[in-house]
C-alpha positions in Angstrom: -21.0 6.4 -32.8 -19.6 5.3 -29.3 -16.9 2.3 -29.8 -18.2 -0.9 -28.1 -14.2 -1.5 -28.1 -11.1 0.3 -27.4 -7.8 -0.9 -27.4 -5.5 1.8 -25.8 -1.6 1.9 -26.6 0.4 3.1 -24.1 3.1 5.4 -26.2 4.9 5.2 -22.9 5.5 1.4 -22.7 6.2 1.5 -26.5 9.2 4.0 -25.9 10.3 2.1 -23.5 10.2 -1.2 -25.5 12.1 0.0 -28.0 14.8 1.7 -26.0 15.4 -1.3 -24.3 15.8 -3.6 -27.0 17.9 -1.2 -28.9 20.6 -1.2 -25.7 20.6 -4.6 -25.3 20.6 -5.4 -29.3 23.3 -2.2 -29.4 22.2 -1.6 -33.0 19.0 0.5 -33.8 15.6 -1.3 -34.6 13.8 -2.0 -37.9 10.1 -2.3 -35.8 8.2 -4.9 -37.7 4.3 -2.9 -37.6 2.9 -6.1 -40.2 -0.2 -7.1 -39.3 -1.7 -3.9 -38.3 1.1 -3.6 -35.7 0.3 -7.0 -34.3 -3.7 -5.8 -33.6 -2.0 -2.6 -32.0 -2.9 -0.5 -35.2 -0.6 0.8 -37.9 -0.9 4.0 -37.8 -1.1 4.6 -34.2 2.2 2.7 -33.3 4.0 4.1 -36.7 3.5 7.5 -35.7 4.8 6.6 -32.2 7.6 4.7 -33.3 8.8 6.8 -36.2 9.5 9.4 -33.7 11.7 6.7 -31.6 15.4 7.9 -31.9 16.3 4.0 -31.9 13.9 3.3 -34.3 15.5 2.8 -37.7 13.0 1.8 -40.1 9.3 -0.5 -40.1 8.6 -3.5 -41.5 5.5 -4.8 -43.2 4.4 -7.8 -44.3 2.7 -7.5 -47.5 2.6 -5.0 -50.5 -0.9 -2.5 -49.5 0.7 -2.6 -45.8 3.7 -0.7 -47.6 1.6 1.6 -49.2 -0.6 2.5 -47.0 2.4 2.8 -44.3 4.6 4.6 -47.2 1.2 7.3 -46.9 1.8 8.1 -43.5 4.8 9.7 -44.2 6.6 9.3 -41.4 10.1 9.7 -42.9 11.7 6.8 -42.0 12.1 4.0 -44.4 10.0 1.1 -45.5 11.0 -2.8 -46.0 8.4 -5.1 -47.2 9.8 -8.7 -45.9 7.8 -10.9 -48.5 7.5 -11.0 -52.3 5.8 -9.0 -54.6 4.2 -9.5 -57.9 6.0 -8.6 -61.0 3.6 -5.4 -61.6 3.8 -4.2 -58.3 7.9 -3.7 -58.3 7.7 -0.2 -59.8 4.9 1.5 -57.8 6.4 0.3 -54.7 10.2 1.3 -55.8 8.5 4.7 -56.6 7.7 4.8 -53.1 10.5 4.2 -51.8 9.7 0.5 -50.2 12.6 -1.1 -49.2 12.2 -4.5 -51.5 12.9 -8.2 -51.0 15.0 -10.2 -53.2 15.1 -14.3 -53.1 16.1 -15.1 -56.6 18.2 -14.1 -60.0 14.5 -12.9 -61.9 13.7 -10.9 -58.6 16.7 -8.8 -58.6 16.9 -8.7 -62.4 13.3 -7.2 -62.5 14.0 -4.0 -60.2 14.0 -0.6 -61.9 17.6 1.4 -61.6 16.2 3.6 -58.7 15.3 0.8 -56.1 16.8 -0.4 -53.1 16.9 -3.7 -52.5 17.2 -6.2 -49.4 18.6 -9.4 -49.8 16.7 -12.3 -48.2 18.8 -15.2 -47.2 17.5 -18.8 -46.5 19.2 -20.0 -43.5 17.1 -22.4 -42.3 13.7 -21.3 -41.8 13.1 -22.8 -45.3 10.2 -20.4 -46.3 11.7 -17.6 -48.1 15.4 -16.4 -49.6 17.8 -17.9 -51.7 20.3 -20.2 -49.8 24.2 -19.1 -49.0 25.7 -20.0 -52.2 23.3 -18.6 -54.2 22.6 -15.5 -52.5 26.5 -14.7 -52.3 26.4 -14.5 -56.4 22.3 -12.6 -56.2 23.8 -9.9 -53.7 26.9 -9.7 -56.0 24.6 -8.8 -58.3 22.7 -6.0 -56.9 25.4 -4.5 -55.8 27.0 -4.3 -58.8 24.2 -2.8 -59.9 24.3 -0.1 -56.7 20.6 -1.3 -55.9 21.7 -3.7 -52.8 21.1 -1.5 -49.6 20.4 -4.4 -46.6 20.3 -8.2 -46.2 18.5 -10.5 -43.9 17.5 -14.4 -42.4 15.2 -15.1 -40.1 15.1 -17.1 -37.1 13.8 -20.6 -36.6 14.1 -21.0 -33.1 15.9 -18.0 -31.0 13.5 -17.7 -28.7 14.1 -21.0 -27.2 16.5 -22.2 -25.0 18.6 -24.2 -27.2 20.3 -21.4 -29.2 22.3 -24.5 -31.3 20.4 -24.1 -34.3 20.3 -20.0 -34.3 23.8 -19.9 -33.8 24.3 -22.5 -37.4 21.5 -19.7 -39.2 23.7 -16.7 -37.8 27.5 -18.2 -39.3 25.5 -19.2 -42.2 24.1 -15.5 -42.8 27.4 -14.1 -41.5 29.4 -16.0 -44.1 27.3 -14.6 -47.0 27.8 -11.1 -45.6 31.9 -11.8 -45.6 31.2 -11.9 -49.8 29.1 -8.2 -49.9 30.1 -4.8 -49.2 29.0 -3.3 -46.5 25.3 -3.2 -45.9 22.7 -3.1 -43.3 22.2 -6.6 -42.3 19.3 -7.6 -39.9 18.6 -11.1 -38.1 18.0 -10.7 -34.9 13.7 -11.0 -33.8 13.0 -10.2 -30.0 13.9 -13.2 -29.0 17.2 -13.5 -31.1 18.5 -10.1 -29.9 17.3 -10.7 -26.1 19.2 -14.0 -26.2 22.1 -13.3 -28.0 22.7 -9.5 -27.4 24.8 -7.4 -29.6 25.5 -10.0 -32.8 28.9 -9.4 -34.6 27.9 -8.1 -37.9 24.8 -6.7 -37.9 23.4 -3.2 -37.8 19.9 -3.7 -37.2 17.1 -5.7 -35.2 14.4 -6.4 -35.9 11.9 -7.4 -33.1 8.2 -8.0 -33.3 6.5 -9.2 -30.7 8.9 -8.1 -28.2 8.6 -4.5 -28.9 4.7 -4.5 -27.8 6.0 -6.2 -24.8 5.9 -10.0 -25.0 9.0 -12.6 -24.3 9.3 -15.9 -23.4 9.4 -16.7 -19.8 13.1 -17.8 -19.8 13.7 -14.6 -21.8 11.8 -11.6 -19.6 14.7 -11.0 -16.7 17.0 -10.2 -19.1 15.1 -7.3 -20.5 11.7 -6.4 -18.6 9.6 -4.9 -21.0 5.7 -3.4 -20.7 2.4 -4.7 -22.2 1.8 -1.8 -24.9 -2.4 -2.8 -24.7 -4.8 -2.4 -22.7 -8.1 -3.4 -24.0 -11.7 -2.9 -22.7 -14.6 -3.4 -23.6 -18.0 -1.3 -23.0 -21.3 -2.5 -20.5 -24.3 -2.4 -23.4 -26.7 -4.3 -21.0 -27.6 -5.4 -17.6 -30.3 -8.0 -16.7 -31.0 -10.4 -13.9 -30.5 -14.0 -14.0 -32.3 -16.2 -11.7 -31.1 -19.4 -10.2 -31.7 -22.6 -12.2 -31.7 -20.4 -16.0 -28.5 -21.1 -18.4 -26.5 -18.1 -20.2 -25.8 -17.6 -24.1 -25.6 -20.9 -26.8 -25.6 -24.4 -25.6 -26.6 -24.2 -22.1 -23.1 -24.3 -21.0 -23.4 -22.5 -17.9 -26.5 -22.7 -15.5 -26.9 -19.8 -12.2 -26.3 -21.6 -9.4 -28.3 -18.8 -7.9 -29.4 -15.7 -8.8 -27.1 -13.2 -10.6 -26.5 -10.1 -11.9 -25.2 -10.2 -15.6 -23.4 -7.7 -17.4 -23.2 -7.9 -21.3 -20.1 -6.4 -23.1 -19.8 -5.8 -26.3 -17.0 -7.7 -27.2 -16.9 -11.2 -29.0 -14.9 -13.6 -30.9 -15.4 -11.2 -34.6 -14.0 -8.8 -32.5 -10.9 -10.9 -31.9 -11.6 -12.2 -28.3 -10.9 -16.1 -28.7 -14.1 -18.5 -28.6 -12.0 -21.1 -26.9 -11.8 -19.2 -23.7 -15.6 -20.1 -23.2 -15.9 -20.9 -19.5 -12.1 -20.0 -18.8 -11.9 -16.3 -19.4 -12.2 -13.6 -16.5 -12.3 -9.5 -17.0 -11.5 -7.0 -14.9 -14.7 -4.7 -13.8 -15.4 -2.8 -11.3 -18.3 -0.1 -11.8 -18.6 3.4 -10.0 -16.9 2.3 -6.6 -14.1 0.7 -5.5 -11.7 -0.9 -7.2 -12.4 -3.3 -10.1 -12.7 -7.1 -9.5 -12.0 -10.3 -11.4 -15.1 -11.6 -12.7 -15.8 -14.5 -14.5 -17.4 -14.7 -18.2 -20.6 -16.5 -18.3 -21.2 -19.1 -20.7 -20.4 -19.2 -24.2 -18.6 -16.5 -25.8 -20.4 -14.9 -28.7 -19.9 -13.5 -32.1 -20.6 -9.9 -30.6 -20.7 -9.8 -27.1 -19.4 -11.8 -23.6 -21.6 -12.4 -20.1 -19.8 -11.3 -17.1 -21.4 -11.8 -13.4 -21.2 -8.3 -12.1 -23.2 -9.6 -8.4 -22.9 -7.4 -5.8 -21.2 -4.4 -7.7 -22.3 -1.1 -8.7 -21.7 -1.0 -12.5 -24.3 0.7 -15.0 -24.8 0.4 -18.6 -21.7 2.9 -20.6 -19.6 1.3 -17.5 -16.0 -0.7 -18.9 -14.5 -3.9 -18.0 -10.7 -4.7 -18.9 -10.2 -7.6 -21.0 -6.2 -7.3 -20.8 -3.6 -4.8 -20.3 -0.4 -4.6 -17.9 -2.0 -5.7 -14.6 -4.2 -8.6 -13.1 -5.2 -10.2 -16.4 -2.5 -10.1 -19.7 -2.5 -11.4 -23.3 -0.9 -13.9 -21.8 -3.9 -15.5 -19.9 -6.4 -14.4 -22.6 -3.8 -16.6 -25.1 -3.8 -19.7 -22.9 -7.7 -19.6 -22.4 -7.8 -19.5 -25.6 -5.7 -22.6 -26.0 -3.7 -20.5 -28.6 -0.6 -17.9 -28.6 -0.6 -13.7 -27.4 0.5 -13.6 -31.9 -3.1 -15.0 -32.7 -4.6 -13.1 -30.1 -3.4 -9.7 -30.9 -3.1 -10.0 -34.5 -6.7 -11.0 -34.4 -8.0 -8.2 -32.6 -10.5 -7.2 -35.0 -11.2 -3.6 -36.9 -14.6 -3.2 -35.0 -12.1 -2.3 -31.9 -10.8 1.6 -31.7 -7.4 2.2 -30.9 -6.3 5.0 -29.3 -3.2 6.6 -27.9 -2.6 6.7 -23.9 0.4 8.3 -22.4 
């Protein structure tokens, strides 16, 4: 069947992401590719990324995103970042998953051929075990030989108040003084864009920057690319007339007559139902260059309006939701009312991705 959706990742602006971060981190990257690669799609951007000479490792979120990562074998390590239960410990140490450790029980329940990263608390208060305690849990594992990495994770290094990062990084770096060497990680995109190369550390581990996404006060110091591009496909054309209202609620009326394409694209797909009367796309038909056109009325669970007047587009025609040009994540996030993490990692499993150079 034809995709009504494609989201296209540019393996070029990828590279380039990562090389950048990795010079300005100087350390090599653990990507995080959670979340299906933050809506860009696990496979596609593991393949891509495992091929990266600064790429270290990936990082997943939850226990089937290990294994179905660890079944790529890509040869590159594995980390899950969050907890496990008891009976999955095993099957993932047999794999070769990287595994978290917060507490006593979770290090004492590893098998003898596991390697283990410590998770320290230093202020995010969600997971890890907090300084003291994690000074005594990473004694442990190493006396044991299982203790291969450690980590924290920012609260707020992507703002521009760095006080309370800096507290988090002496925090971590005082539990690392107590621990052999080991591959420690803190530093997210914004963390490693803000600070630079962090005393201590050997790897860093940026999400959202490495598809191409910083704060504003963040992007001159590194310029990165927009990995995604998506579009969407032209299933239907019809005329409106002047004085008739488009999609649910009456929300939009023709001020005149117009002609309406209808994408198949919607809010299951990921698109967010909040831009409704805010959102634009980029379409342009058969000739000349695409335009900015406006979405008509409500956004729906399947498919988006968009006044295509005076242009030559047919049905199997594509309009751009977002990429690297005119219209971003960016402006798709703010319609939305919400943030480019909620709008990528939201982009649904109706939508192909594909590679683009």
């Amino acid at each position: 069947m034809l995709a009504r959706a494609v989201a296209h990742v540019s393996a070029s602006a990828l590279q380039h992401n990562l090389h950048a971060l990795s010079r300005r981190a100087g350390v090599p990257l653990l990507l995080p590719v959670k979340a299906d690669a933050y809506g860009h799609g696990l496979e596609v951007v593991s393949r891509v990324a495992a091929a990266h000479p600064d790429v270290w490792g990936l990082a997943v979120a939850t226990p089937q995103e290990a294994v179905n990562l660890a079944a790529l074998n890509l040869g590159k390590p594995v980390l899950l970042l969050t907890p496990s239960a008891p009976e999955e410990v095993g099957p993932l140490a047999d794999l070769g998953v990287r595994l978290p450790v917060s507490t006593l029980q979770d290090a004492q329940q590893l098998p003898a051929h596991a390697r283990a990263h410590l998770k320290v608390d230093t202020g995010m208060n969600r997971l890890g075990a907090r300084p003291a305690e994690a000074v005594s849990i990473g004694q442990y594992l190493a006396g044991r030989g299982l203790l291969e990495g450690a980590y924290t994770h920012f609260a707020s290094a992507d703002e521009p108040d760095l006080a309370f990062a800096r507290q988090q990084l002496e925090l971590f770096q005082g539990v690392l003084e107590h621990l052999p060497p080991l591959l420690a990680h803190a530093a997210s995109g914004g963390g490693l864009v803000s600070f630079g190369p962090l005393p201590g550390m050997a790897l860093a581990r940026p999400g959202l920057a490495s598809y191409g996404f910083l704060p504003a006060h963040l992007r001159p110091l590194v310029p990165l690319k927009p990995v995604m591009t998506l579009r969407a496909r032209v299933n239907f054309i019809h005329d409106v007339y002047a004085g008739e209202s488009v999609s649910y609620n009456n929300l939009w009326t023709a001020p005149h007559d117009v002609r309406v394409a209808v994408l198949g694209m919607g809010y299951a797909d990921g698109y967010p139902r909040n831009a409704t009367l805010k959102a634009s796309v980029l379409i342009g038909g058969r000739s000349g260059q695409p335009q900015r056109r406006p979405v008509l009325g409500r956004i729906c669970m399947d498919q988006m309006m968009v006044d295509i007047s005076g242009l030559d587009v047919q049905v199997g025609d594509w309009a751009e939701l977002w990429g690297a040009g005119e219209i971003t994540v960016s402006d798709v996030a703010a319609w939305g009312d919400t943030i480019e993490y909620e709008v990528l990692t939201g982009l649904g499993q109706r939508v192909e991705r594909q590679v683009a150079p």
